[in-house]
Every structure is written in C-alpha cells, then in structure tokens.
N, C-alpha and C positions, 0 to 999 in steps of 0.2 A: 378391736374386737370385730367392726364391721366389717376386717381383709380378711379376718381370719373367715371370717362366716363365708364368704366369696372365695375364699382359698380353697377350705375346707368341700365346698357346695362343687368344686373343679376336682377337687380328689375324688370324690365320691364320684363323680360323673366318668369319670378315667375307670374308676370299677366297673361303673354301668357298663363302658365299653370293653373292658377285659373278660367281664364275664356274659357278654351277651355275644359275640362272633359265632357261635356253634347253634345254640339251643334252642315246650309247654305243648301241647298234644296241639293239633293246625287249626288252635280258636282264636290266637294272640290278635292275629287280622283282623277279626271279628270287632273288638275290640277300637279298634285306630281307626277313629274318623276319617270321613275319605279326605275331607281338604284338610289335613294334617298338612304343617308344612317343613315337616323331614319325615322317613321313617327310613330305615336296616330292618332289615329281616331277610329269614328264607322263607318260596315256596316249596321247596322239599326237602325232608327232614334226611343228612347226607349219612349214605353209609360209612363204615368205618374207614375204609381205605382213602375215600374221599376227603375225609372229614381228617386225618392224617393227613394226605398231603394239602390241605387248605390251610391247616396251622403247622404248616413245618418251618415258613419262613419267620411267621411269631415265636417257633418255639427256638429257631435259631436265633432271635435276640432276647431269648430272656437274661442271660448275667448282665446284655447291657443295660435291661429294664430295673435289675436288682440296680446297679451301678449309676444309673440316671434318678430313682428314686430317691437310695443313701445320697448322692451327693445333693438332692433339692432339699434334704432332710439334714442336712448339715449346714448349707445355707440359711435354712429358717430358725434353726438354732441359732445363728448366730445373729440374726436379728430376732430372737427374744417371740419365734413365732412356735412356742414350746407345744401348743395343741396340736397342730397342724405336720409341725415334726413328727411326732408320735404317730398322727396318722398315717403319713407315707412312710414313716416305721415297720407299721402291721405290713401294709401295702408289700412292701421289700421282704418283708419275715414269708409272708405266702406262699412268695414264688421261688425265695431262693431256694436253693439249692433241689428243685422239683425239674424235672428232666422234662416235661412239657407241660402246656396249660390244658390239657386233657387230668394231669393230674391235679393240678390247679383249684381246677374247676370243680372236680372229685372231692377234692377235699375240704371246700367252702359249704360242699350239699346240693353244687345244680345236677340238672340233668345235661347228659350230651347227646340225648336218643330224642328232644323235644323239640319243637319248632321256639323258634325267641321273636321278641320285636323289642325296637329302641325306638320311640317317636314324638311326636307334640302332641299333646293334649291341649289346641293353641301352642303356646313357647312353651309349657312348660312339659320338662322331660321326663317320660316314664317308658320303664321295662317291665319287661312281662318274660319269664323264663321260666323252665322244668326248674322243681325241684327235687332233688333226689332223697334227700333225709335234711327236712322243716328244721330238727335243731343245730345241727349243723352251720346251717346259710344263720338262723337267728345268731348263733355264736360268733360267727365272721361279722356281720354285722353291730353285735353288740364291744369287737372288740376295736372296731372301728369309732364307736360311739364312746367308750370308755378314754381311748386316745386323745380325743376330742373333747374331754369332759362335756360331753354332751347324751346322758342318759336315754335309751327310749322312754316314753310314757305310753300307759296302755288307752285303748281309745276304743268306743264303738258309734255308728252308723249304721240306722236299718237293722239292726241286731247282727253286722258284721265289727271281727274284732280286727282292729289293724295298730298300728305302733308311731308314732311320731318321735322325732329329736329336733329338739330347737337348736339352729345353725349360729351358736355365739348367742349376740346381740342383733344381727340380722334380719331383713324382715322375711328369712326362709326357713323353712324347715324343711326335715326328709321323713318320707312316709311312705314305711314298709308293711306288706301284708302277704300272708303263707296260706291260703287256700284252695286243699282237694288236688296238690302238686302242682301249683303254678305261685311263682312270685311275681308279686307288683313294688319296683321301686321306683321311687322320683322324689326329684328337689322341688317342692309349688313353695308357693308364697304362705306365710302364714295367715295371712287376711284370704281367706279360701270358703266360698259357699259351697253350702252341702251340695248342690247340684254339681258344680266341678270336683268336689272330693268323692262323689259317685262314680262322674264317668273315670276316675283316674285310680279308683279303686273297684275299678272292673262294677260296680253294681248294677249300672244301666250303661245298657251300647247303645251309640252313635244310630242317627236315623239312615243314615248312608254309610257303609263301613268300607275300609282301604280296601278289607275282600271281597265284597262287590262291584265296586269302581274298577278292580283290575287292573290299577295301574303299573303293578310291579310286573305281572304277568306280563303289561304291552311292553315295555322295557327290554322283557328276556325276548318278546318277538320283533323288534324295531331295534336293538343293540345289539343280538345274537348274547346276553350275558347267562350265563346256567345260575339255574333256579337256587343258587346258592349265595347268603353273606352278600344279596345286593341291596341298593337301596337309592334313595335322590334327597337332596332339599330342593325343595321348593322356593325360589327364590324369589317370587313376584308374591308367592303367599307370606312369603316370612316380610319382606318389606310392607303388604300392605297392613298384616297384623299391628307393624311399629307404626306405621301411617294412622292407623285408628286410635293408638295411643288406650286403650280400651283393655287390653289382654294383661288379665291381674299378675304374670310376671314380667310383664314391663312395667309396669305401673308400681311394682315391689321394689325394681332395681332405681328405679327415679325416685323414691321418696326415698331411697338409702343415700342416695347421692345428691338431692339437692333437699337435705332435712324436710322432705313431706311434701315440695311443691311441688304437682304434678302438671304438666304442663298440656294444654292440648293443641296438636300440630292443626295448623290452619287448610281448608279448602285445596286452598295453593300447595299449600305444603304436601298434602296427600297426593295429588296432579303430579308433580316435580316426581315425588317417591317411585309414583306409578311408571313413571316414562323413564327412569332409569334401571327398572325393573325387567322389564321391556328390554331393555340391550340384552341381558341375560338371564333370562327367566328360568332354568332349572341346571343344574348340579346331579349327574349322578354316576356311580359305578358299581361293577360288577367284574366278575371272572367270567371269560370266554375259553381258559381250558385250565383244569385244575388235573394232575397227574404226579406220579410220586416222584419222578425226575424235575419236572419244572412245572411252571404256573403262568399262567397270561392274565395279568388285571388291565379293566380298560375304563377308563374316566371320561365321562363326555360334559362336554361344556355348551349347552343350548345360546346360540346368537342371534341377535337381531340378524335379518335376512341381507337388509344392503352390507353388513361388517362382514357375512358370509361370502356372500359374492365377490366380494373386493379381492379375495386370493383363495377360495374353493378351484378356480381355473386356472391357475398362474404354476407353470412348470419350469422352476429357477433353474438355471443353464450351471449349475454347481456342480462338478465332478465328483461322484459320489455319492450323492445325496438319493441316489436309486442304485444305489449298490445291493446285492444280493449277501454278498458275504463280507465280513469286516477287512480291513485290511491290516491290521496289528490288534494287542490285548489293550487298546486307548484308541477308541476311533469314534468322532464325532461332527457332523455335516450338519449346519443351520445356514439353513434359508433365512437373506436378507433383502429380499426385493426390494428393493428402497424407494424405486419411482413408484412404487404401487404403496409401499406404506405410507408414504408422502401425501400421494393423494388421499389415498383413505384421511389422514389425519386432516388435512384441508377438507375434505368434505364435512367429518364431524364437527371442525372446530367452527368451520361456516353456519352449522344450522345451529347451533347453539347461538353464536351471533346474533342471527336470525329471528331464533326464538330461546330466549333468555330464560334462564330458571328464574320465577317470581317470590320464592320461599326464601327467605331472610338469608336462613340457616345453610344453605345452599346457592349463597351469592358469590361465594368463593370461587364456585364451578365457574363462575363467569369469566372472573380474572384469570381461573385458570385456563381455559380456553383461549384466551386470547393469547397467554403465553404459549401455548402448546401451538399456536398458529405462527408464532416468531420462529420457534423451535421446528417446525413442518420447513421453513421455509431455510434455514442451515442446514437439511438435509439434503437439498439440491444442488450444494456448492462442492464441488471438487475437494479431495476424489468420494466422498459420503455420498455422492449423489448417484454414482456407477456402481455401486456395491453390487453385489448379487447373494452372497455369502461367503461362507467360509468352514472347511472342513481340515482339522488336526488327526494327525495317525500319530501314538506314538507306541516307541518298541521298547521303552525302559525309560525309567524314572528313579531316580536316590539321591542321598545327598553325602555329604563329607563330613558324618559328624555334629551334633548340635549348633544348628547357626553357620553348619557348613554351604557348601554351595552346591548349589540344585541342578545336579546332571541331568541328561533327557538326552535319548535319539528318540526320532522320529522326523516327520515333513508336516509341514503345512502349507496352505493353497487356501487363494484368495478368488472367489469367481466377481469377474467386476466385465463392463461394457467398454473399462478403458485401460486396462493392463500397461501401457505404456505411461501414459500419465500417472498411474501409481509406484508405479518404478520412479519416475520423476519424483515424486512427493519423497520415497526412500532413500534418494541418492540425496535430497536436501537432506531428510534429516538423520542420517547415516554418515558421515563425510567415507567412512571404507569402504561404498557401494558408489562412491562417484564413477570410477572407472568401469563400473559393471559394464559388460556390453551385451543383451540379449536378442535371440529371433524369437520370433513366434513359431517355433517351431517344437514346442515341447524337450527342446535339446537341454539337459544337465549342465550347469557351467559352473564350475569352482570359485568357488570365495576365498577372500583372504582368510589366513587362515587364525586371526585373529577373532574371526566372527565365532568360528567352529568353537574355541575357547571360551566362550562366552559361558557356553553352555555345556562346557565339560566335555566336550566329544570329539574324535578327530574327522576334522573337515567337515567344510558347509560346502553345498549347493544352490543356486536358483534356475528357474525355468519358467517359460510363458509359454502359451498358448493366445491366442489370439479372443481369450473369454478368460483368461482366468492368468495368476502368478504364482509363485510357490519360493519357501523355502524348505531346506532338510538341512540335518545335523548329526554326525555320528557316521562311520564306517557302513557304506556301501548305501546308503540312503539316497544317493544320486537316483539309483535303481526305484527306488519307492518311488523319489518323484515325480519321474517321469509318467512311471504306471500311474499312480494318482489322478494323473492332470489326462491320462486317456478314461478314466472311469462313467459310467454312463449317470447322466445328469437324474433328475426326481419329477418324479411323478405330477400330475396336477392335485395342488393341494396340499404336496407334504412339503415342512416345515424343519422335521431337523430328525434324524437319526443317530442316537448314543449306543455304541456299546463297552464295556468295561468287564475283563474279567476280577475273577475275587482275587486273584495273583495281583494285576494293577490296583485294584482297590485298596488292597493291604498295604503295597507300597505308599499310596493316596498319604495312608494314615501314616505311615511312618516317617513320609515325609514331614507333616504335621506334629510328628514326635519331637523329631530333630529340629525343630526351629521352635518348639517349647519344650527347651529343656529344663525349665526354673518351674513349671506347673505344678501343683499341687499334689498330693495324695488321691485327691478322690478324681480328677482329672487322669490320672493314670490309670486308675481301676479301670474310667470309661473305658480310653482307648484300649486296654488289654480284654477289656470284654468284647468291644469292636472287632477287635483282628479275631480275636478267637470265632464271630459271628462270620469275618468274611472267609475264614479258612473253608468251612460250608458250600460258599458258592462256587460255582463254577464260573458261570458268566451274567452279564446280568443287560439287558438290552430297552432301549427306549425309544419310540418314536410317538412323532406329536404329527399331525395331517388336520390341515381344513375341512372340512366336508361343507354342503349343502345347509344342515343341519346346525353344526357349530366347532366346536375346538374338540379332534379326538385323541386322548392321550391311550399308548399302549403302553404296557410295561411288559418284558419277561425276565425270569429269573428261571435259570438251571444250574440246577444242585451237584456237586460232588457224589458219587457212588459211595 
C-alpha cells in the first residue's frame, strides 16, 4: 500500500503536469514564494494561434500517451497494483481518442485563456490553474480518486472549503480546492500545519512572492526564452531544503521509508550538499520561437565557472561540427576533445583529493574520485588520447526482416590529432584493412569489398586528412566522404550537433521493429502510435554548446504541412 500511495502520488503529478502547460487570471505568481525551489509558469497568457502551435508537438503524441499509459496499466495489473491501474485507466480514458489537449483540457473544466503555475511550496508540489466549469475538474478529480479507492473528504480552514484524499496508507495526501475560477492542487504530507495548509491553499501569500523577485522575467531577458511555458529548478535550493532535513515532505518520505526514523544530516553533511550544489546550481527551460511550422525549446544547465572555462573556448577541429546545413536525413557531429576533458577530469578529481567530502553518506565520492583519476589517466593512451570527435551522416537505414540484418549507407569520420596511428589501431584489429594504403590527402580509396557487405551495401571507402579519417558504405558515398572530411570545423564551445528527419526516425523505430519481433501486444500499440507521431514531423534538430554560463541545449522541430 505504501508503492501504491507513491505510485499513485507520480500519477497524480503527471496530471499536474498535463494539465498545467497552457493555463487562472496573472495572480498564480503572487502566490509562489520567491525562494521556491522549482516553478513552470507563463508570463503571458498565449493567444490562440500560439497556444496551438506550443501544444502541437504534445498533441502529436497523444495515441503514444494513450499507448504508454494502457501499457503501465497493464503492467500493474499484473502485479496486483489494481488501484493505481485504474488510475492510469481514467488517465488513458481522457485523452484517448481527443484530437488535442486543448480538448483535454476543455473537458476536465480548466481554463486555456488563464495564466497557470506548478511550484514548491518548499518540496511540496502545488498548481494553481483557470477553471472553466468547478464541476467538471471536481468530477475528473473525483474519478481519479474513485480509481484509487481513495475518496475526497470535505474540509475547511479559516471558513475556506477545500477537499483532501488520503494516498493508500502513505503519509500523503492530495488536496484540492475550486475558488472564484482558480484551482489549487498538490500532493503535502498528511502531518501538515495550518500555516503550511494556508500558504498552499492560496490563504496567505508569501512575504516575497516569484512576482516580485522577477526571476522568470530575468530568464526571458538573460536566455532570450518567450514569456511562455518557461520555468527553472533551483538546484542549490532544492539541495539545501534536503540538507536541512526540516521540509515536512522530506521528512514524510523518510518516515515512509525508514518506519518513522527521521534522521538529521550533520553540519558536514549540509557543507558537502552545499559545495556540490554549487557545481550546478540551476536548471531551467524555455521556447525561443514557438510558430505553427516549427518550435525552438532551449534548456540551460548553470555550471560551476572553472567546468565552464575548461571548454566554453575550445574550437574542435571536427569536420562538420560548424556545418550550416545537414548533410543527409541522419547527421550527427560530437565534440570529443579529450586532452581538454582529461584535464578537466584531473583537475576535479585533484581537489576532491585535496579536500575530501567529510559526510559519511558521501564518502563514496571519495573512492569515486580517485577511480575517475585512474580512468582520466587511460584517456591519454593511444589512440583515446588524440580523439577530437566524430560525426556520422547517414542516407538510409533498414533491415531484412525480423532479426534480419541491418543495412545502412552513409560515411563516417573520425577527427583525431593522429589519423595515422588510428589507422594503425584499425589494421590490428581489422585483419581486411591490413593492406589499406592512405595519403592525407582527402583522396576516397576502395575497400575490400567484403567490408561493404558487412553492412548491406555495395562498396566501402576510407580517406584521411591530415586531422581527421573516414569511412563510407553504399553506392557512390566515396563522393560524401571526401565532402565530409572538407566540411568546416565548430565553433567555440559547441559540443555536438543532431539532425534526424521524421522519414529516418520512422525508419529508427522500424528498425527496432524488426529485431523485436516476439514483443508483446501492448509494445506494438506503442510503436504504432510512435510512427504515426513521427509521420508529423518533418525534421527535427539538436545542438548542445558550452557557453560562459553553462551547458546550452537547443532543440528544433518542424512540422509536415
């Protein structure tokens, strides 16, 4: 009963997050303590056409959300997890067969014209969203709670009336409240003073609130992210909440799990938490262009300054990796500086040495450091120590039938500081590349053609440059290689560029078809809701770059007409 309540307490949270992406008139802020340590939200409540193309890529996997649900709901059936079934039951019942989560949403009772928030009240999680018609969202809710054989009870506070459900045997409950077109939902701890059951039932706001602090606003000015569907954790807040050991749903989830003894982290232990926090102190993302063709999301990962430094400047000499446009529908260039991640790794693993973490619970880190300094120092040996990266293009992907074998044209290219010596390492452990004979001249040379076969295709090639090696596979890919291996190198700071059309991606999965052929029923639903999800896309693109700052991931996806 206590997974189920934890199970359960994860489903409900999955709602939070299904129905809070869009949506309550611009007070939810008001509300969310400034040193919260996550919040989602919008600063502005998006027009329709926006608000369209923001959920097109969710609404493009809903059969696989139906198909992901039923199969988790099949699984806990079969382990005897019959409340919690039912629950991702309903879950699957809401969305199927609904052509997007605008209708979704419509039909549970939120609103889609309201501002929303998702945040901590400390850890524990609460939403705030428009509601469109109160009986409605009660009814979604109560058939959630019915699933669950976990009843509302009616409740009031300060003459406000709000609803609780006890989570199993757990020490959580959930507690919903419908006032004047705004909902408040969250999972707290059942052991909850009324001062905490206030601020999280909207009664009294925060002395500092996330809308005055302004912190989502600096984010859209410091990240360029539009005022929509962004948000951060806070990661040195959420660490030091657990370092205090103090925050009533930590202190819930420990007396679930160690029968009642709650433990509190020492001095040290807090120090330790703090300085690891510190390497990466926030989490956050946003959209940089939302349009009804395609969408740019960007995730930034805040770094400790020296981890920044160490490769924010470093421009890998990788062919490609500053390409402009892709070179096939599978093309993907990742930076492997190695003398540079080497050192970084000696330098971390030195000051840890240096200065030891003194918290018990965290003495692991010790040993593990010192491994990771063994491991630093195998990167230096031939050829792992010349790396630089490496970028694949490919121009087709299939196979021969379940369990058949895995055809592929395209080329691949190896940027290293010793192209020669790598070839050496290939011809040991190749014995049909003994004879190879290359220039550094970029020039295509023929393989046997044994190799070509390997991989389905007729004829292989390799070619070097004097920074980098290559091979290709399949008819007329000489031509690719050679182009390839002249492509211009990346940028300072970028890390690795993907791109994938929904053509190859679809392939992706069929290849995955074909070498599970024995899977199951609900295993096929997936993948058939998959492909139907990637027939939608167009193409879909990723780059990851250092900055100053920290780790910035971009994503793009464009849509089919």
């Amino acid at each position: 009963m206590k997974r189920h309540g934890v199970l359960f307490s994860a489903a409900v949270a999955g709602a939070l997050l299904l129905v809070g992406c869009d949506s309550s008139d611009p007070e939810p802020l008001s509300f969310v303590p400034a040193d919260t340590p996550y919040l989602f939200a919008d600063l502005e409540v998006a027009d329709d056409s926006t608000r369209d193309a923001l959920l097109a890529q969710s609404n493009a996997s809903l059969p696989r959300n139906v198909a992901m649900l039923r199969n988790a709901a099949s699984d806990l059936e079969a382990e005897n997890q019959t409340s919690l079934a039912g629950v991702l039951g309903v879950l699957a019942d809401e969305i199927d067969g609904k052509n997007s989560y605008q209708d979704v949403m419509s039909d549970i009772g939120l609103a889609l014209d309201q501002h929303s928030a998702i945040y901590g009240e400390g850890l524990i999680p609460v939403m705030r969203g428009g509601v469109e018609d109160a009986e409605q969202y009660r009814a979604f809710l109560d058939r959630l709670a019915a699933a669950a054989d976990t009843p509302f009870q009616e409740a009031t506070l300060d003459d406000a009336d709000y609803r609780t459900a006890a989570l199993g045997d757990s020490p959580f409950q959930l507690i919903s409240r419908v006032d004047e077109g705004t909902a408040v939902l969250s999972i707290a701890p059942t052991e909850l003073d009324d001062e905490a059951l206030r601020r999280i039932l909207g009664l009294t706001q925060p002395d500092e609130s996330a809308e005055s602090a302004g912190r989502l606003q600096a984010l859209v000015d410091d990240k360029a992210y539009l005022p929509y569907a962004l948000g951060y954790l806070d990661l040195q807040r959420i660490i030091a909440l657990v370092a205090a050991g103090e925050d009533p749903m930590l202190r819930a989830a420990q007396a679930m799990d160690s029968s009642g003894d709650v433990e509190q982290l020492s001095s040290s232990c807090q120090a330790d938490l703090d300085r690891l926090a510190a390497r990466a102190p926030e989490l956050s993302v946003g959209f940089t262009e939302i349009e009804s063709d395609h969408m740019v999301q960007r995730t930034d990962l805040a770094l400790a300054e020296d981890l920044t430094a160490a490769l924010s400047e470093i421009q890998v000499a990788l062919p490609g990796l500053g390409r402009e446009k892709p070179a096939g529908p599978f093309d993907i260039a990742v930076a492997l500086p190695m003398k540079e991640l080497r050192d970084l790794m000696v330098a971390q693993t030195r000051y840890v040495r240096d200065n030891p973490f003194t918290c018990e619970a965290l003495a692991d880190l010790n040993a593990e450091a010192d491994e990771l300094a063994n491991q630093a120092n195998m990167l230096a040996m031939p050829p792992f120590g010349s790396l630089r990266g490496f970028r694949l293009v490919l121009d087709d992907l299939s196979a021969d039938g379940p369990f058949g074998q895995a055809k592929g044209r395209g080329a691949a290219i190896v940027a290293t500081d010793n192209p020669t010596g790598l070839l050496a390492v290939g011809q040991m452990a190749v014995p049909q590349l003994a004879n190879v004979q290359l220039d550094a001249d970029g020039k295509a040379t023929a393989l046997p053609d044994e190799l070509g076969s390997l991989a389905g295709a007729d004829g292989a090639w390799a070619a070097m440059t004097d920074s980098a090696i290559g091979v290709a596979v399949g008819k007329r890919e000489n031509d690719r290689l050679e182009s390839l291996l002249k492509a211009p190198t990346g940028d300072a700071g970028q890390l690795m560029n993907l791109h994938i059309t929904g053509d190859m991606y679809g392939k992706w999965m069929g290849l995955i078809d074909a070498f599970e052929d024995g899977q199951d029923a609900t295993s096929e639903r997936y993948l058939e809701s998959l492909q139907s999800e990637t027939d939608r896309i167009d193409t879909m693109d990723i780059s990851v770059r250092m900055t100053s700052d920290g780790l910035a991931f971009e994503s793009r996806t464009d849509w089919n007409e």
